[in-house]
N, C-alpha and C positions, 0 to 999 in steps of 0.2 A: 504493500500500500504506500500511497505518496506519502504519508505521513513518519514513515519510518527514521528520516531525520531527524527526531524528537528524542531518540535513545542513541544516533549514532555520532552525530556532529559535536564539535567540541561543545563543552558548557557554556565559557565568556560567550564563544561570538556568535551561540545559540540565544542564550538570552538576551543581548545584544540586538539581534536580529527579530525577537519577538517582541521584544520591551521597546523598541527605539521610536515603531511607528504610534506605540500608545504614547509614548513619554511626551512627542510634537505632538496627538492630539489633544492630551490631555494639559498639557502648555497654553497651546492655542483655546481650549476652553478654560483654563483658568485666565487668559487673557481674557476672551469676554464677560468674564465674570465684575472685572477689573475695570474695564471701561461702560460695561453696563451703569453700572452703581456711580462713576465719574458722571456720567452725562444723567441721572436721574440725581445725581448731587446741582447739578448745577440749576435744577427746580428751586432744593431747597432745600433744610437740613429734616424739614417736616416731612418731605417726598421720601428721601433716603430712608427714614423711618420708620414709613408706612412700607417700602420694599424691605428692609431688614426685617420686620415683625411677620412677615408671607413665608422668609425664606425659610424657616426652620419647616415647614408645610412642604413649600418646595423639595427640601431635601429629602421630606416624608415620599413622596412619590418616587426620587430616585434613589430611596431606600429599599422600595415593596419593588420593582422595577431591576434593578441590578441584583437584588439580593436575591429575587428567585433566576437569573439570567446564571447567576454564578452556580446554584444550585443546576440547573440545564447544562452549563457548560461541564460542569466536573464528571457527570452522566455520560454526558457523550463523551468527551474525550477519554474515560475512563474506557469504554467500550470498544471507540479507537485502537487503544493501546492495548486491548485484549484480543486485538481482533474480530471484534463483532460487528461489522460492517451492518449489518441488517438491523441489529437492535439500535446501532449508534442513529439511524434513521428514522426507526420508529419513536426513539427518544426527542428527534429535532422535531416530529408532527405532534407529539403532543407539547413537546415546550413553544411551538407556535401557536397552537389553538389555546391554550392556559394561560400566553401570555397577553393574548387579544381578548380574554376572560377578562385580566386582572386590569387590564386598561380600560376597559368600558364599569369596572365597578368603580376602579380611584376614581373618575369622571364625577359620578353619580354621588360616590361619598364626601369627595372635595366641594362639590355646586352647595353641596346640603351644611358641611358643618365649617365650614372656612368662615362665613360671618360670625360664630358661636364662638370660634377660637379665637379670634382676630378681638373681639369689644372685651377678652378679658385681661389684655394685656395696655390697652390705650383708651381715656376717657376724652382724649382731642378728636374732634370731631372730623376736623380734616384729614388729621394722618387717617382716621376710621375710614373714610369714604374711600380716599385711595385706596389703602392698599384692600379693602372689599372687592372693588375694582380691577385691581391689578391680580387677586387672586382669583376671582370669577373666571379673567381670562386662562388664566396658566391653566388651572382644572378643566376648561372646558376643550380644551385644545390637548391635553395630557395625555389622550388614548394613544396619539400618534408618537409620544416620545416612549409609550410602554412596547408598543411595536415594532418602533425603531431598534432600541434595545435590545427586545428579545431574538432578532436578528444579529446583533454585532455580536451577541453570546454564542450564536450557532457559528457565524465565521471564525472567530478567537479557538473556540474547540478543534477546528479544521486547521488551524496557525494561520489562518487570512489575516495575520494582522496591519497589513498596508491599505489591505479593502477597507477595514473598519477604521481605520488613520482615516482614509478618506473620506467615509461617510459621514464622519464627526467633525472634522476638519471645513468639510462646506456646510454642514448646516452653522459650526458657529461662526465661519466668516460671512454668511449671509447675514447673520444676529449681531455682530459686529457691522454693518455697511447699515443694515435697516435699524439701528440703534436712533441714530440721529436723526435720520429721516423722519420717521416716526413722529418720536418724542417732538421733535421743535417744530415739526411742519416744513421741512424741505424741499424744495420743487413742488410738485405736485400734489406732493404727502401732505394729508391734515395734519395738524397738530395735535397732538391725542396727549402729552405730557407722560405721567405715568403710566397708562393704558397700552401709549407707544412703544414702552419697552416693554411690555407682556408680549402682545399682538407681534412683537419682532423676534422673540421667541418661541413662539408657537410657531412662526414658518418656517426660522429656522429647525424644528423639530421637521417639518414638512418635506425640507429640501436631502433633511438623512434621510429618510424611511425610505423616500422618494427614486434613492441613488443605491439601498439596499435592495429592494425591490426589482430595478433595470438589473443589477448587478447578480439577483438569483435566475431571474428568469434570460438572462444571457446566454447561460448553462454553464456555468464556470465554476459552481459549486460542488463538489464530491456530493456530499448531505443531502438527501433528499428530503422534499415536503411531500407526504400521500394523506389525502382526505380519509381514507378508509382507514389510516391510522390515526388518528388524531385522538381517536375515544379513548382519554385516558385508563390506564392497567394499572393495577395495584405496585404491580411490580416494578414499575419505572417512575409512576408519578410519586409514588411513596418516595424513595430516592432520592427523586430530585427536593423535595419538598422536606427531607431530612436535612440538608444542606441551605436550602434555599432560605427556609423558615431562621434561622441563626443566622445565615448571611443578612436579612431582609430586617432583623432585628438590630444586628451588628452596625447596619447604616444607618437605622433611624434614630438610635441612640443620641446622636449630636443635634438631632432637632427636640429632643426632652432635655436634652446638657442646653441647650440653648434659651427653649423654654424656660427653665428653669431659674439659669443664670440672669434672663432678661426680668423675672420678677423680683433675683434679690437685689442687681442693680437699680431698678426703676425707681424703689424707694430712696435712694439717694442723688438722684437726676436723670430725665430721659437719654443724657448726655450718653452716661454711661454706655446704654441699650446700642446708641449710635454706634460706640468706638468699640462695641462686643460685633455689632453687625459689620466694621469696615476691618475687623482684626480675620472674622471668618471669607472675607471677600479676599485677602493677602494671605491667608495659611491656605489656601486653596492653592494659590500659584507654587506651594511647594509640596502641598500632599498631593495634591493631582498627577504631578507627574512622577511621583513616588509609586501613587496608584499603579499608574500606567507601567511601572515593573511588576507590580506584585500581579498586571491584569495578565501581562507577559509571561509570568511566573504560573500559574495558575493550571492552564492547559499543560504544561512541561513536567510538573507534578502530575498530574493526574494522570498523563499518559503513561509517564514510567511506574507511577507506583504501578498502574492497570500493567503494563510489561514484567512489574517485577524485580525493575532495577533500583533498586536501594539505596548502592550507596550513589549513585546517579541522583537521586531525589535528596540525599543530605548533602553535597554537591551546590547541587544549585541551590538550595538552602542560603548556604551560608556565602554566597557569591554574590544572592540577591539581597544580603543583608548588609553587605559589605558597597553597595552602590545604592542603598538607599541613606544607607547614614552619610554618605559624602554627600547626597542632596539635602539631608538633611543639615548638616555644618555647614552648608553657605548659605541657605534658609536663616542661619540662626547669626552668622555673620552680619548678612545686612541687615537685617533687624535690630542688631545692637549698636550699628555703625549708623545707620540711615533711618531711623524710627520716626524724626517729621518730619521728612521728607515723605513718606510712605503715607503718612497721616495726612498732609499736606495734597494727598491727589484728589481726597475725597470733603474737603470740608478748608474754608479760610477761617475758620471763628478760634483764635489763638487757645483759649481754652483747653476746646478740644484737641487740636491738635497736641500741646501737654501730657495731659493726661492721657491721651490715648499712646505717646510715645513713651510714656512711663508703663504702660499698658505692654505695650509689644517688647519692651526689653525683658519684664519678668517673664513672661508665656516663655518666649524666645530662649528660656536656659533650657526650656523641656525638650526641644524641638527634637536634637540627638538621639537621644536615650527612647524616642519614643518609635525609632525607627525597629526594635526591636518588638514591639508589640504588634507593629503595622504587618510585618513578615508573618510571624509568629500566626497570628490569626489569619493570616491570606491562607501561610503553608498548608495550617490543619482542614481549612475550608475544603482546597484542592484534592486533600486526603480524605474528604468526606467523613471527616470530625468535625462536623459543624459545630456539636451542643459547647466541645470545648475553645472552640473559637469563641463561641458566646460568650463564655466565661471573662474572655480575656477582654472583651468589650465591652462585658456591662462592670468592671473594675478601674477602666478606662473613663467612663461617661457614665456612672451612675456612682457606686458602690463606694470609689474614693472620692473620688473628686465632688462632689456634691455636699456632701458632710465636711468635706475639709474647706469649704468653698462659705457654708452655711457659720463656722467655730470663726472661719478664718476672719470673715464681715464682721463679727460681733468685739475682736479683738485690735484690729487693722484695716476697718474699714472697705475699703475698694480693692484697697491692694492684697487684703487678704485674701480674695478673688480670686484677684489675675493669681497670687503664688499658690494657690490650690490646683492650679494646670501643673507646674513642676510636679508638685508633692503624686500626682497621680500619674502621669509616665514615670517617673523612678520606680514607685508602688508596683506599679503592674505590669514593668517590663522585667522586674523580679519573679512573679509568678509567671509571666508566661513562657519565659527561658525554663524553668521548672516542667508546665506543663507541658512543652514540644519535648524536652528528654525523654517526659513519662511517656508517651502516648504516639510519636510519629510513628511508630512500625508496630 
């Protein structure tokens, strides 16, 4: 089978070669992330507000969305590597009809509680109406990025990782061009303000699905899709959904750490909420493409453990541990070097920019150390150890960090906050070096 390069090629310039095209896309979407939030800054610090209070929602979706894609992809490639071409196939028809399921319910359940969530965190009327606004659209438009998705998961299991570089790559440079347009009213473009940057993501979601879709029906895919398999089996959607369900948990975790955070900051200034929502729009441009190895990494696991090959999988382990911590040390470099400047992209009001650059220096000591948890949970995911992946993510964004976050306010006020990030990557990159010893083979 074509994929036999996954247990034969060397390690570096295997993973290399799978991680490089996630690492550009996942760059390039953390840049839109980045100038998104600049050009809805230039509304107002009020606009930027009502978008930061959506995002932890937003991140909800591409929690249930990747997490069960990761759960699919571990499945198939797992079968891959066993040689099951035929199951590996009826695993991709039903993780596309499951995934076209779960995109039409987030729809339906985002339309319904997004105003609910939204009036309990802001009693300003404006930020309220925005970002209502601004989440109606993302939910309504949502089916198409659960689709998009569950597509780039079946290419990743197959190594198409340049395919899915590109499917991602143009939907967010379309989302970067129609940012501005949108929002100010550009040529011919109304001006819709915050509206405009939903609606400029929603097509960008449009333009990937759009380019996965030409791209299957090409015939360029090994994988096939068959209607007559789609009816999920005990035996494969179990599976998948053993994985998927702890994946899907594992990402939405940072939208309850967020929630969370933005109620114990709020009582001491909305300010705060702001420089939590432009500190996650900057930590993105360096886990993102962190991601993008571990997404690298994932399929390469899964196929050799399903091979067999062992010490092959603790191998790239510690390869892909060793190149994420170097992204994470210059992550943590400019941060301590450049902190108002970074502040400075997103807001002029001296204040903030202050305190959010006292903000990014303490986070910024965990950045390191946290590369160890980030592997750690991708690894065991790949090995279809979800539940203890989980572990190592609800210790991450619940279990420490919340309580140390809750003592830390009461003693140090703000700052006790931000150094509750520290205390919980050291915490839990302890236990999870622990649980990958116990538990990888």
């Amino acid at each position: 089978m074509n994929q036999e390069y996954m247990k034969e090629k060397p390690v570096l310039p295997l993973i290399l070669s799978m991680s490089t095209p996630m690492m550009l896309s996942m760059l390039v979407q953390s840049l839109y992330n980045i100038i998104d939030s600049i050009f809805v800054a230039k509304i107002g610090e009020d606009a930027l507000a009502a978008v930061s209070l959506v995002y932890p929602l937003q991140n909800l979706i591409t929690a249930l969305t990747v997490g069960f894609g990761v759960g699919m992809n571990a499945r198939i490639a797992f079968y891959l590597g066993a040689g099951e071409k035929e199951k590996a196939d009826t695993a991709t028809s039903q993780g596309i009809f499951l995934g076209t399921v779960h995109g039409i319910l987030v729809t339906i359940a985002g339309l319904f509680f997004a105003p609910v969530y939204l009036r309990m965190y802001t009693q300003d009327e404006r930020v309220l109406s925005w970002s209502i606004a601004y989440a109606n659209i993302i939910f309504g438009m949502s089916a198409l990025l659960v689709v998009g998705v569950t597509f780039e998961k079946v290419y990743q299991a197959e190594g198409k990782m340049v395919t899915t570089m590109t499917g991602m790559m143009a939907g967010c440079i379309a989302n970067i061009i129609l940012d501005p347009l949108m929002i100010f009213g550009i040529g011919f473009f109304p001006k819709m303000g915050v509206q405009g940057a939903a609606v400029a993501t929603g097509l960008g979601w449009v333009v990937t699905l759009g380019y996965y879709l030409w791209y299957y029906f090409s015939g360029r895919v090994t994988l096939k899709i068959r209607m007559k398999e789609m009816r999920p089996t005990k035996e494969i959607s179990v599976r998948m959904y053993q994985v998927g369900i702890p994946a899907t948990l594992n990402m939405a975790l940072p939208s309850l750490l967020i929630s969370a955070l933005n109620g114990m900051l709020a009582v001491y200034s909305q300010m705060y909420v702001v420089i939590l929502g432009i500190y996650f729009k900057l930590q993105s441009f360096i886990y993102l493409p962190a991601n993008g190895i571990v997404q690298g990494m994932r399929p390469l696991l899964s196929y050799n453990y399903g091979a067999g090959e062992k010490e092959r999988v603790r191998k790239i382990f510690r390869i892909c541990l060793e190149l994420i911590a170097g992204i994470m040390c210059i992550g943590m470099l400019v941060c301590l070097c450049l902190p108002q400047e970074l502040m400075g992209m997103f807001t002029n009001n001296s204040q903030t920019i202050a305190e959010g650059a006292k903000a990014l220096r303490i986070i910024s000591l965990g950045f390191v150390i946290s590369a160890v948890s980030v592997v750690c949970a991708g690894a065991l995911e790949a090995l279809g150890k979800g539940m203890s992946s989980l572990v190592i993510t609800l210790l991450r964004y619940v279990v420490i960090i919340l309580p140390a976050a809750y003592i830390g306010s009461h003693f140090l006020g703000v700052t006790g906050v931000w150094s509750a990030f520290v205390i919980a990557e050291t915490l839990t990159a302890i236990v999870a070096i622990l649980i990958w010893k116990r538990q990888r083979m």
